[in-house]
PyMOL commands that place a pseudoatom at each C-alpha (Angstrom):
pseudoatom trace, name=CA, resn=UNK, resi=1, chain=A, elem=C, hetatm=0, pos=[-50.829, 27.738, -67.625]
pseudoatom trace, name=CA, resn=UNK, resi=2, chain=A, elem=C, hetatm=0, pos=[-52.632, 30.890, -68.616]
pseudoatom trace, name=CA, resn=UNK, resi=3, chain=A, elem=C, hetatm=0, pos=[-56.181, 30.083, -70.126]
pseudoatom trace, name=CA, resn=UNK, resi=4, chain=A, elem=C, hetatm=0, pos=[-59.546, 31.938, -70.283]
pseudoatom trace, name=CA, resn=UNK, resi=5, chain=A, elem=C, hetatm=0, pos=[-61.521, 29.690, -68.144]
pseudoatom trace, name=CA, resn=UNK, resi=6, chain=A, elem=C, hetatm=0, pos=[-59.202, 30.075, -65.398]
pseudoatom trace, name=CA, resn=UNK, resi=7, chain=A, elem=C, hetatm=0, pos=[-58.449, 33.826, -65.841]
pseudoatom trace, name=CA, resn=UNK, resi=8, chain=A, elem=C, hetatm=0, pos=[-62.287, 33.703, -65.144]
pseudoatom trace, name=CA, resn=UNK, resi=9, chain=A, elem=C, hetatm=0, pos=[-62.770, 32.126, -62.215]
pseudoatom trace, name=CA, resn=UNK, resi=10, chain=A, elem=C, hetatm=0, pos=[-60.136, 33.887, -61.143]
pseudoatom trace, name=CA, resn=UNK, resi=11, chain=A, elem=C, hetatm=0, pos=[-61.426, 37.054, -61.728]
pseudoatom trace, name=CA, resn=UNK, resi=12, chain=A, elem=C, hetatm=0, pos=[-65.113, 35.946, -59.938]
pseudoatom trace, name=CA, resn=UNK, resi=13, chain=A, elem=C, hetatm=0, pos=[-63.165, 36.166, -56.420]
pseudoatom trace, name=CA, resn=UNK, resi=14, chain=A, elem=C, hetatm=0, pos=[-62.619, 39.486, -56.801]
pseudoatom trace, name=CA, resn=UNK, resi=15, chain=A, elem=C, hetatm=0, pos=[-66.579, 40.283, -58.373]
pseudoatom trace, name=CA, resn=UNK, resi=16, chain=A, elem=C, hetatm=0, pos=[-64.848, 41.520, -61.496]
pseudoatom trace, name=CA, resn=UNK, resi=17, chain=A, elem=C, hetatm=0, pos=[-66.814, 41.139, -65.107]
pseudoatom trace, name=CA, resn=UNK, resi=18, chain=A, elem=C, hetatm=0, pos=[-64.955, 39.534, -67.633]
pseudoatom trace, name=CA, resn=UNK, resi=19, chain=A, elem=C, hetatm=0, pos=[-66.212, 40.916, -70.904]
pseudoatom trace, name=CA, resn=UNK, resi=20, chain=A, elem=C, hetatm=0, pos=[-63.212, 40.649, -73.351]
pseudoatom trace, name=CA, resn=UNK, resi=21, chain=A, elem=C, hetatm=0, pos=[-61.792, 43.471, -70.970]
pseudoatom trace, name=CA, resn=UNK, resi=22, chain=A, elem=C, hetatm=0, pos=[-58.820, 41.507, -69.597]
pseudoatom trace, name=CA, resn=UNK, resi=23, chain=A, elem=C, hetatm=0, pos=[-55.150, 41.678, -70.812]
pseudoatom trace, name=CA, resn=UNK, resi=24, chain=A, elem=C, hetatm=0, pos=[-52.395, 40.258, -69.424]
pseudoatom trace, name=CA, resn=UNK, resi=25, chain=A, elem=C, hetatm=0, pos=[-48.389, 41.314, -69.297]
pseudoatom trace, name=CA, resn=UNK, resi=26, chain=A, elem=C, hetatm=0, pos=[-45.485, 42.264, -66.875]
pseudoatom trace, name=CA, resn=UNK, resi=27, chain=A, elem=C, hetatm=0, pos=[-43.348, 44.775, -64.928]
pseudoatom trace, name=CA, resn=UNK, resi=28, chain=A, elem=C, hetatm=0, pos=[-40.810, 46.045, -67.269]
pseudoatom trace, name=CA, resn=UNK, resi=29, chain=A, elem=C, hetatm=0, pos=[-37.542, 44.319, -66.588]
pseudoatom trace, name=CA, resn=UNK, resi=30, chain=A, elem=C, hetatm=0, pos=[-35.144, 45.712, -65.041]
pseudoatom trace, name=CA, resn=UNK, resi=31, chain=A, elem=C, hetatm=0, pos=[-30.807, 45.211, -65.569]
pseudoatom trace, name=CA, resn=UNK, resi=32, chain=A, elem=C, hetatm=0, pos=[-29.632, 44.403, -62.109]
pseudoatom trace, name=CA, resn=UNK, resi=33, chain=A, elem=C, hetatm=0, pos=[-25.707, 43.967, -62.747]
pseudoatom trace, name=CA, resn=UNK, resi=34, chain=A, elem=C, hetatm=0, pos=[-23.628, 43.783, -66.287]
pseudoatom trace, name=CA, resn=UNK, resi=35, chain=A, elem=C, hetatm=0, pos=[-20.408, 42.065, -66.474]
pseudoatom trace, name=CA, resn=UNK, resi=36, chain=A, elem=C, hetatm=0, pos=[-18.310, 42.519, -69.034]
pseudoatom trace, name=CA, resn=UNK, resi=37, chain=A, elem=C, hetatm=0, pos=[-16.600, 39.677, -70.417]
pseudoatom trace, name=CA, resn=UNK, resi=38, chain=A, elem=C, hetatm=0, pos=[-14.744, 40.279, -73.241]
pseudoatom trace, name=CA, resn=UNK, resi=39, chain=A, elem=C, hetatm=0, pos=[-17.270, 40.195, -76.162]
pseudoatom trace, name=CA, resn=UNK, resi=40, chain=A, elem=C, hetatm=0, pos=[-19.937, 38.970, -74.481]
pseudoatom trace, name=CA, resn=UNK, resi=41, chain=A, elem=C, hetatm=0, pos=[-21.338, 40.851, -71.614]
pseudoatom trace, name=CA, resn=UNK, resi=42, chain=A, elem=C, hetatm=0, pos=[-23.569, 39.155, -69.007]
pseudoatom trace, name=CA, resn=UNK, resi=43, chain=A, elem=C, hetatm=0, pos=[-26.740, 40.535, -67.579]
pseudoatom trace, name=CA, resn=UNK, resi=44, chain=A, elem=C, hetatm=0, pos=[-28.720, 39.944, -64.323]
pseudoatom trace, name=CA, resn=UNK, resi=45, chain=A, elem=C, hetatm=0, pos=[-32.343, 41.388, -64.958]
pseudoatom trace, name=CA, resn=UNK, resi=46, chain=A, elem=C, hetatm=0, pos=[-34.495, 41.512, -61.738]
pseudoatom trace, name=CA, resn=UNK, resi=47, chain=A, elem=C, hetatm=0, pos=[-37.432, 39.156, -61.614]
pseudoatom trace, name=CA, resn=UNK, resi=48, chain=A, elem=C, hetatm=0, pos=[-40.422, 40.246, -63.242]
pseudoatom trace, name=CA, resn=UNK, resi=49, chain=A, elem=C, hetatm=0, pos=[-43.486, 40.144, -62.218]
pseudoatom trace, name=CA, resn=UNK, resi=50, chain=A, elem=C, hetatm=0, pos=[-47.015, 38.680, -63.668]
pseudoatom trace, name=CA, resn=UNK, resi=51, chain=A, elem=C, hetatm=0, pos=[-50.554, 41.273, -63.873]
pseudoatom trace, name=CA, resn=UNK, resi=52, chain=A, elem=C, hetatm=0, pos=[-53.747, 41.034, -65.498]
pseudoatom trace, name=CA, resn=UNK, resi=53, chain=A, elem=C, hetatm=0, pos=[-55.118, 43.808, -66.350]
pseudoatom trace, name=CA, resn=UNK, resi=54, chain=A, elem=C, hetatm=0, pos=[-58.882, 44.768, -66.231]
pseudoatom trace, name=CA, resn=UNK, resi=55, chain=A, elem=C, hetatm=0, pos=[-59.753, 47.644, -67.728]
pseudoatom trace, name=CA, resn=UNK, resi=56, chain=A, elem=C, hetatm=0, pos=[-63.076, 49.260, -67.716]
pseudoatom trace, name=CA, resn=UNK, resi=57, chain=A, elem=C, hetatm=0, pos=[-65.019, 52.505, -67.967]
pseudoatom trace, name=CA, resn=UNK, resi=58, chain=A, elem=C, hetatm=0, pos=[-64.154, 53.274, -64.166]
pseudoatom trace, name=CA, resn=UNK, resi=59, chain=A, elem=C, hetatm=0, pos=[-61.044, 52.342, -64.651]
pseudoatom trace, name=CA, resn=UNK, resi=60, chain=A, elem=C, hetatm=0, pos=[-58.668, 49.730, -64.417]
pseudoatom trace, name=CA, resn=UNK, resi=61, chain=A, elem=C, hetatm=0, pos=[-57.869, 46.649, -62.593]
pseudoatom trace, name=CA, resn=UNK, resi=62, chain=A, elem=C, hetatm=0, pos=[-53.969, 45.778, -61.558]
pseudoatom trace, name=CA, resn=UNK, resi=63, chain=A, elem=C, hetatm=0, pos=[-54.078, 41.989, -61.021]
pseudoatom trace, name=CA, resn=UNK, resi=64, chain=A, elem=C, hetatm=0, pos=[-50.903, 40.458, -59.436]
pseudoatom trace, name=CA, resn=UNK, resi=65, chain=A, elem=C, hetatm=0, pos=[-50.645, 36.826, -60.541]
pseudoatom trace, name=CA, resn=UNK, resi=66, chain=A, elem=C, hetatm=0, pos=[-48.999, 33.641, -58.403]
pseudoatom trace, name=CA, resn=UNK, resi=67, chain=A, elem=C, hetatm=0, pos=[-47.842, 30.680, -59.735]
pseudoatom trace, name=CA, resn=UNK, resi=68, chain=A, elem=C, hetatm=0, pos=[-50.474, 29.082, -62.061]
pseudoatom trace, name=CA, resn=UNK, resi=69, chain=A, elem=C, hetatm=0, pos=[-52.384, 32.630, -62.826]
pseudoatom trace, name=CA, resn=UNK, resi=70, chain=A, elem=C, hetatm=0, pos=[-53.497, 32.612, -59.774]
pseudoatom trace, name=CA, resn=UNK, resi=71, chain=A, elem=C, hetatm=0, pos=[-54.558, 36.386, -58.614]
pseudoatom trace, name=CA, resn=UNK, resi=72, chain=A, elem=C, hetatm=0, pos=[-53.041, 37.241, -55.758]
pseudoatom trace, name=CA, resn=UNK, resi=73, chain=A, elem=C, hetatm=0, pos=[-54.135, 40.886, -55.018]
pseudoatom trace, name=CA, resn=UNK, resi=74, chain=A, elem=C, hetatm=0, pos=[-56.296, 43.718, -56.699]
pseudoatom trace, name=CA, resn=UNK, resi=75, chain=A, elem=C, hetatm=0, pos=[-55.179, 47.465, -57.377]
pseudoatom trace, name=CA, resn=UNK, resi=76, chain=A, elem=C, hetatm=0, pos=[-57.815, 49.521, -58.607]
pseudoatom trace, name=CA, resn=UNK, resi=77, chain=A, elem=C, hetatm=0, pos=[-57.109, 53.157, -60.210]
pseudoatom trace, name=CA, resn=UNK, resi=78, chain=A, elem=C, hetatm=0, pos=[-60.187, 55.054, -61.352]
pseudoatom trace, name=CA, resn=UNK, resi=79, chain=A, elem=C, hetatm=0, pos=[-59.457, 57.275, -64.296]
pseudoatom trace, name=CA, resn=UNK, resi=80, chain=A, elem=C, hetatm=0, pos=[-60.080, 60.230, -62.631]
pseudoatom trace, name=CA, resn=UNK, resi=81, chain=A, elem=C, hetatm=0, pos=[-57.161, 59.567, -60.514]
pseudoatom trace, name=CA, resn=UNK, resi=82, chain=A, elem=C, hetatm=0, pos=[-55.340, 59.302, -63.794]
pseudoatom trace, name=CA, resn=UNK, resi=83, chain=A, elem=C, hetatm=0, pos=[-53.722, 62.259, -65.026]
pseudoatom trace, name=CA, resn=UNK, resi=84, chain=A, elem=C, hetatm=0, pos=[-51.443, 60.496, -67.813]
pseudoatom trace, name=CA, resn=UNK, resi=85, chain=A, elem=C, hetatm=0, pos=[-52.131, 57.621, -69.306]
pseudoatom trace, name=CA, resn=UNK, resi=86, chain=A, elem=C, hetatm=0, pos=[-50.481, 56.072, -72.128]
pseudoatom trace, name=CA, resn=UNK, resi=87, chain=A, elem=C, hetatm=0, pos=[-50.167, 52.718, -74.359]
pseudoatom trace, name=CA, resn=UNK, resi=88, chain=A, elem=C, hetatm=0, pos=[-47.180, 52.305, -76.683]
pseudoatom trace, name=CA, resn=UNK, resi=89, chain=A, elem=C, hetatm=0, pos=[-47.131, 50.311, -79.682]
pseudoatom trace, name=CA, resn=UNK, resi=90, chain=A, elem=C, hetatm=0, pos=[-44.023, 47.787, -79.703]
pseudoatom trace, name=CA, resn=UNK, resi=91, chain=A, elem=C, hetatm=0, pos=[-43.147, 44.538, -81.926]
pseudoatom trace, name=CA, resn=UNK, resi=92, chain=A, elem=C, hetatm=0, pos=[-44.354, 42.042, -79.500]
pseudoatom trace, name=CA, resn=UNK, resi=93, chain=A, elem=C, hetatm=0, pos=[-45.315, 44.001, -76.683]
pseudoatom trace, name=CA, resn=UNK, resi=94, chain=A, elem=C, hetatm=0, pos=[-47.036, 46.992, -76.018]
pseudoatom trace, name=CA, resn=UNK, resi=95, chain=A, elem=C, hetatm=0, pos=[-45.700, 49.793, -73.098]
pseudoatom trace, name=CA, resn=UNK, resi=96, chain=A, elem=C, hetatm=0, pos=[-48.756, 50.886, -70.686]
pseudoatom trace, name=CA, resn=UNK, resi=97, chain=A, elem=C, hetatm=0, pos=[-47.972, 54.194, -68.650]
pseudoatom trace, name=CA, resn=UNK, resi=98, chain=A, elem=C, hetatm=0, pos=[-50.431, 54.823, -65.553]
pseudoatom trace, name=CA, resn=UNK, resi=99, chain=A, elem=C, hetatm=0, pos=[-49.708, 58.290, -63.892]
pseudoatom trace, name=CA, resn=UNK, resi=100, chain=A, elem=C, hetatm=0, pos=[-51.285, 59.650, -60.988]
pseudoatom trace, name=CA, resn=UNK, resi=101, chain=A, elem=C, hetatm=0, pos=[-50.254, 62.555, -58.446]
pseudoatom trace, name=CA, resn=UNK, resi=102, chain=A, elem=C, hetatm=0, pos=[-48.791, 59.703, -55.907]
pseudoatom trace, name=CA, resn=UNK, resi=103, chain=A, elem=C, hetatm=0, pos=[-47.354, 57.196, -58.694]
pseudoatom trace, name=CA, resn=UNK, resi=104, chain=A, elem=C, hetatm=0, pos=[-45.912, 56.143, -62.081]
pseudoatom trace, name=CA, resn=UNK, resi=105, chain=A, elem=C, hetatm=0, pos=[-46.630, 52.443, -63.075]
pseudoatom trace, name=CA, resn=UNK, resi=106, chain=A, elem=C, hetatm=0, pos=[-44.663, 51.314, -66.082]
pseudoatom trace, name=CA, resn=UNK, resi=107, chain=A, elem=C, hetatm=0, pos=[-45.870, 47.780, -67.588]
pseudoatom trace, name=CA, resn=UNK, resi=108, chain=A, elem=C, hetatm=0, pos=[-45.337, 45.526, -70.670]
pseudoatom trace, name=CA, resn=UNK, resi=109, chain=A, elem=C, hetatm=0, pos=[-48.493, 44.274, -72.208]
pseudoatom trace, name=CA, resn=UNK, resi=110, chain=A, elem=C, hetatm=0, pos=[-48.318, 41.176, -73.987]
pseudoatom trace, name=CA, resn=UNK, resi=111, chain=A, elem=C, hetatm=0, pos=[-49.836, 41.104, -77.888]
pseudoatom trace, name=CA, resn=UNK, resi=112, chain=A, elem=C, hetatm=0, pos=[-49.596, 37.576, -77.998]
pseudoatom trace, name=CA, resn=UNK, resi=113, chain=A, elem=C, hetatm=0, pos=[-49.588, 34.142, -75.611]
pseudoatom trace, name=CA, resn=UNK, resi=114, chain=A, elem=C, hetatm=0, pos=[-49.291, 30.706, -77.052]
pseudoatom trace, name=CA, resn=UNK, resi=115, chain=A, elem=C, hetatm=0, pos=[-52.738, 29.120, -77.260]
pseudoatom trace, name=CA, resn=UNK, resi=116, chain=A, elem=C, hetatm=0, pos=[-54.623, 31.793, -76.116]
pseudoatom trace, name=CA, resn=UNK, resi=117, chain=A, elem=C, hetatm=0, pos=[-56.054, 33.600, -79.033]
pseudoatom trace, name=CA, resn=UNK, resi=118, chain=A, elem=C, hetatm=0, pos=[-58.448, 35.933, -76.666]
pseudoatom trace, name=CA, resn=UNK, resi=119, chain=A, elem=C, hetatm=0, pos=[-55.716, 38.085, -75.554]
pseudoatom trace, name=CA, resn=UNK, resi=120, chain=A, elem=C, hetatm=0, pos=[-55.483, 39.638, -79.373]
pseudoatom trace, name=CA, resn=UNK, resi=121, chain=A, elem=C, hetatm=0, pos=[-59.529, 39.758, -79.498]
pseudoatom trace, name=CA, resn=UNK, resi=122, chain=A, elem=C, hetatm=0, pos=[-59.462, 42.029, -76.521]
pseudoatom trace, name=CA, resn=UNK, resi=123, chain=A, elem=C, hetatm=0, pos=[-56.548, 44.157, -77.560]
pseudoatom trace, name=CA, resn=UNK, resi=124, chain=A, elem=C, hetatm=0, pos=[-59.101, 44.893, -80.321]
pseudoatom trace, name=CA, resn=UNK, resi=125, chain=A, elem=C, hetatm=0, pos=[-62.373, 44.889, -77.998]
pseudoatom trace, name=CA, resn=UNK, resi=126, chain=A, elem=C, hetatm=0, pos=[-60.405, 47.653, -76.145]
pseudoatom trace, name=CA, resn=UNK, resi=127, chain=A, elem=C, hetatm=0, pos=[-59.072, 49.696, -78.640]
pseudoatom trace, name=CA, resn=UNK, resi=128, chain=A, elem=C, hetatm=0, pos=[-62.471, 49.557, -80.444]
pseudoatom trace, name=CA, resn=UNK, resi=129, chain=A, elem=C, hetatm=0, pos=[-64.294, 50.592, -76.986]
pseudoatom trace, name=CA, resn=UNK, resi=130, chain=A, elem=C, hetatm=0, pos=[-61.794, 53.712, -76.426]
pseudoatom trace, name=CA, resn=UNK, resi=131, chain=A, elem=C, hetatm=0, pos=[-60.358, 52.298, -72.984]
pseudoatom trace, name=CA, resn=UNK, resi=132, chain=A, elem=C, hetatm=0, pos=[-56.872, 52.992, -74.618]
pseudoatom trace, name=CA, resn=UNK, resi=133, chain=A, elem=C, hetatm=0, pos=[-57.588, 56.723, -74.628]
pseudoatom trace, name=CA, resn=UNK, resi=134, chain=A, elem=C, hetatm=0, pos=[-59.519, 57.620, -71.955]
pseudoatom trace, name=CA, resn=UNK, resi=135, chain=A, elem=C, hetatm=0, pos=[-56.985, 60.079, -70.855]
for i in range(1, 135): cmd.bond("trace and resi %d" % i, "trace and resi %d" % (i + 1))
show_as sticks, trace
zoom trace
């Protein structure tokens, strides 16, 4: 289950600074297959997959999670690799865009998780620090 204390210590192993910096969220999902079926149609979405995301003045922080939130990996792109970058507003979600010259990541950002009130305080911490609009 997602919590603060272990999104820290998970974040020690990889010597990153948690300092209300951290969001979390998911690749966007994706329709597989539909089947139509009369009035109903079925869909097959492929499996998403889990990220935190630490942002920062150098940059930010791709965080593939495992399981229990536990990080498995660490992407780091530096703003100046950055040549579009982009956060959409949605009802319970937010849309980041990362663009560089080799790659387009497109991610959901979530606004809110059950019981874990800190993910709204740093939405706010990073909107208020400008690491939104950096780009």
């Amino acid at each position: 289950m997602l919590n603060l204390e272990k999104t820290k210590s998970e974040l020690k192993k990889y010597s990153f600074d948690y300092n209300n910096n951290i969001l979390c969220g998911h690749t966007k999902a994706k329709i597989k297959w539909i089947f139509p079926a009369g009035i109903i149609n079925v869909m097959a979405f492929e499996q998403a997959t889990s990220y935190l995301f630490g942002f920062s003045p150098k940059g930010i922080n791709f965080f593939p999670v495992q399981g229990d939130w536990n990080i498995a990996d660490n992407l780091f792109i530096s703003w100046d690799e950055i040549i579009n970058f982009k956060i959409k507003n949605g009802l319970l979600e937010n849309e980041m865009i990362v663009v560089t010259q080799s790659m387009k990541i497109e991610m959901k950002i979530n606004k809110i998780v059950a019981g874990n009130p800190w993910i709204k305080e740093n939405i706010n911490y990073l909107r208020a620090n400008n690491y939104f609009y950096n780009k």
